[in-house]
N, CA, C and O of each residue as an XYZ file, in Angstrom:
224
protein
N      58.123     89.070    123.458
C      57.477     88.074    124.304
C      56.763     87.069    123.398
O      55.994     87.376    122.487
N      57.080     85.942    123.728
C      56.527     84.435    123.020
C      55.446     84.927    123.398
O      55.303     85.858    124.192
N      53.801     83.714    122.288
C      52.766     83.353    122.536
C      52.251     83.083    123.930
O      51.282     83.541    124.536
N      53.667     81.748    124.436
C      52.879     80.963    125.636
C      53.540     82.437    126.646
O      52.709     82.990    127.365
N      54.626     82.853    126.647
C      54.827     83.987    127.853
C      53.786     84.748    128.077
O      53.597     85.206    129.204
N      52.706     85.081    126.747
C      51.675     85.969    127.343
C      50.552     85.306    127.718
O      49.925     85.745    128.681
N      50.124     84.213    127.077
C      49.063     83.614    128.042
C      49.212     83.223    129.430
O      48.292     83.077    130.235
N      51.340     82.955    129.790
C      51.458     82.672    131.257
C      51.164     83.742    131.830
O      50.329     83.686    132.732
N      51.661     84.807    131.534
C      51.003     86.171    132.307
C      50.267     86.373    132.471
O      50.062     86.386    133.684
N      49.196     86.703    131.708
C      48.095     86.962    131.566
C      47.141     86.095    132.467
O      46.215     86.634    133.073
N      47.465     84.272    132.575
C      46.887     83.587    134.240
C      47.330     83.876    135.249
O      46.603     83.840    136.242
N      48.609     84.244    135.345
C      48.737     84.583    136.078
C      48.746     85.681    136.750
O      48.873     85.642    137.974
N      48.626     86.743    136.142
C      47.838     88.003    137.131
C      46.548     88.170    137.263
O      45.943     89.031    137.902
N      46.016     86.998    136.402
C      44.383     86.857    137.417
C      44.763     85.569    137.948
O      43.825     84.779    138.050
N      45.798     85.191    138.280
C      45.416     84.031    139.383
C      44.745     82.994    139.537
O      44.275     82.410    140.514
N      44.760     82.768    138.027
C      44.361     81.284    137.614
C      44.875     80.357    137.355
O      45.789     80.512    136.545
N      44.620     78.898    137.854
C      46.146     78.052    137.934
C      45.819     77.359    136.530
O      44.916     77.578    135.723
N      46.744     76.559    136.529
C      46.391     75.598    134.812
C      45.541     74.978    134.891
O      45.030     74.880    133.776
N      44.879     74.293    135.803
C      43.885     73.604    136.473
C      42.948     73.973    136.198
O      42.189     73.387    135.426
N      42.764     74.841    136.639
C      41.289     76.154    136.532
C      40.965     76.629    135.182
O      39.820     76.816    134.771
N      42.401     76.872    134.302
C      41.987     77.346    133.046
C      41.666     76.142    132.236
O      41.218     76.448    131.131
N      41.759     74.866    132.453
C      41.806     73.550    131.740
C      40.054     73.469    131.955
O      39.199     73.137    131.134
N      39.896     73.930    133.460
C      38.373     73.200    133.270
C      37.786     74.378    132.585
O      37.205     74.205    131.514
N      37.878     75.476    133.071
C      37.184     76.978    132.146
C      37.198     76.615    130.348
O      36.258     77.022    129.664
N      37.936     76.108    129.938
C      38.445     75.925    128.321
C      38.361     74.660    127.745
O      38.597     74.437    126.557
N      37.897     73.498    128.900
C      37.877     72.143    128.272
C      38.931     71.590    127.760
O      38.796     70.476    127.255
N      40.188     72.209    127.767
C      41.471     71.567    127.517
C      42.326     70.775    128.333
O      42.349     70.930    129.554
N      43.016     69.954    127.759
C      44.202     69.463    128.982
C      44.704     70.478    129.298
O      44.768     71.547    128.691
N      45.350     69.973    130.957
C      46.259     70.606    131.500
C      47.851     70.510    130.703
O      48.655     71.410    130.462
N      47.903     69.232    130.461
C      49.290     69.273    129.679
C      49.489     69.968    128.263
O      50.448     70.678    127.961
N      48.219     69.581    127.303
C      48.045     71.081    126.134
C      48.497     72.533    126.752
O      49.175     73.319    126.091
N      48.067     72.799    128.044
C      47.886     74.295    127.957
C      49.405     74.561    128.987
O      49.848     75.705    129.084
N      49.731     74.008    129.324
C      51.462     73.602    130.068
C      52.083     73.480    128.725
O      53.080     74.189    128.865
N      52.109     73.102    127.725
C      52.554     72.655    126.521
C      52.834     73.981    125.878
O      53.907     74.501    125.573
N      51.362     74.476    125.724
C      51.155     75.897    124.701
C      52.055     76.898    125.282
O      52.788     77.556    124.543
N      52.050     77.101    126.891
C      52.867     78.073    127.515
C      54.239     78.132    127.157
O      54.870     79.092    126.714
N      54.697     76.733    127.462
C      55.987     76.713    127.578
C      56.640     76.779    125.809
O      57.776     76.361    125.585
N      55.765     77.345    124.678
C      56.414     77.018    123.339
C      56.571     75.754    123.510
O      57.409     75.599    124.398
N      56.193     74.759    123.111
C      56.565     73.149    122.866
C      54.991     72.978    122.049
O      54.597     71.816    121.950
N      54.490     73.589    121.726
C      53.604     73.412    120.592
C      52.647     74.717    120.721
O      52.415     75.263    121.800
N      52.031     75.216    119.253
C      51.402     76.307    119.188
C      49.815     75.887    119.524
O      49.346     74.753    119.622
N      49.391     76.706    119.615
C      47.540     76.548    119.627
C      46.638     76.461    118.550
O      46.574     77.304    117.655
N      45.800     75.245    118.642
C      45.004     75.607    117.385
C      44.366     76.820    117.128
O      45.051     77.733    117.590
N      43.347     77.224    116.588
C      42.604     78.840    116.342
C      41.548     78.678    117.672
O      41.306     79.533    118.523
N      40.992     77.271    117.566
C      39.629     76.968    118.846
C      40.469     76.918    119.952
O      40.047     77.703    120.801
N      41.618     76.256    120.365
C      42.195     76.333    121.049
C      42.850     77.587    121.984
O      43.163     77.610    123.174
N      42.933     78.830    120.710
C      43.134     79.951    121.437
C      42.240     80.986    121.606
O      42.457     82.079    122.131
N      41.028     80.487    121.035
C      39.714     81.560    120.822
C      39.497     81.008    122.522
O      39.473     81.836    123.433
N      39.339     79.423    122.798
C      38.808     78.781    124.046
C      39.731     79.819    125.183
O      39.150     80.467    126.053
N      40.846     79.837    125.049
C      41.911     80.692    126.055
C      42.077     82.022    126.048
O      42.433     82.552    127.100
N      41.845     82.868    124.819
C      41.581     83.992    125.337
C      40.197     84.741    125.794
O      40.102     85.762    126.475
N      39.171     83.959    125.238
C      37.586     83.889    126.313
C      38.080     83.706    127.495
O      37.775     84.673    128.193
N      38.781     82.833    128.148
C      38.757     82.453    129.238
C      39.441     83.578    130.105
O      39.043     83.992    131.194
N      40.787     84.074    129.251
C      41.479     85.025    129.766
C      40.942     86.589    129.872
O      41.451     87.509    130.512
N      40.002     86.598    129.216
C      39.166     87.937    128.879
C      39.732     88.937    128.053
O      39.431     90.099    128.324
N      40.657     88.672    126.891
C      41.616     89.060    125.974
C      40.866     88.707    124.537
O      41.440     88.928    123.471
């Protein structure tokens, strides 16, 4: 399993939309649509911000 496959999982079985995790993390929505889909990796703040958010 890719990077972005587990952060998609991981919102999505708590049921958080990209929306929600954008404002929780201060990121774009299109960064974190981006990061999921592999079309670019995460910075280190970028994934420290997302897995705080994710509780991971």
């Amino acid at each position: 399993m890719e990077l972005g496959d587990k952060i998609r999982s991981l919102r999505l079985k708590q049921k958080i939309s990209i929306e929600q995790l954008s404002l929780i993390t201060g990121l774009s929505k299109g960064l974190i649509s981006q990061i999921e889909r592999d079309i670019t990796g995460p910075s280190v703040a970028s994934l420290w911000k997302i897995s705080k958010a994710l509780n991971v």
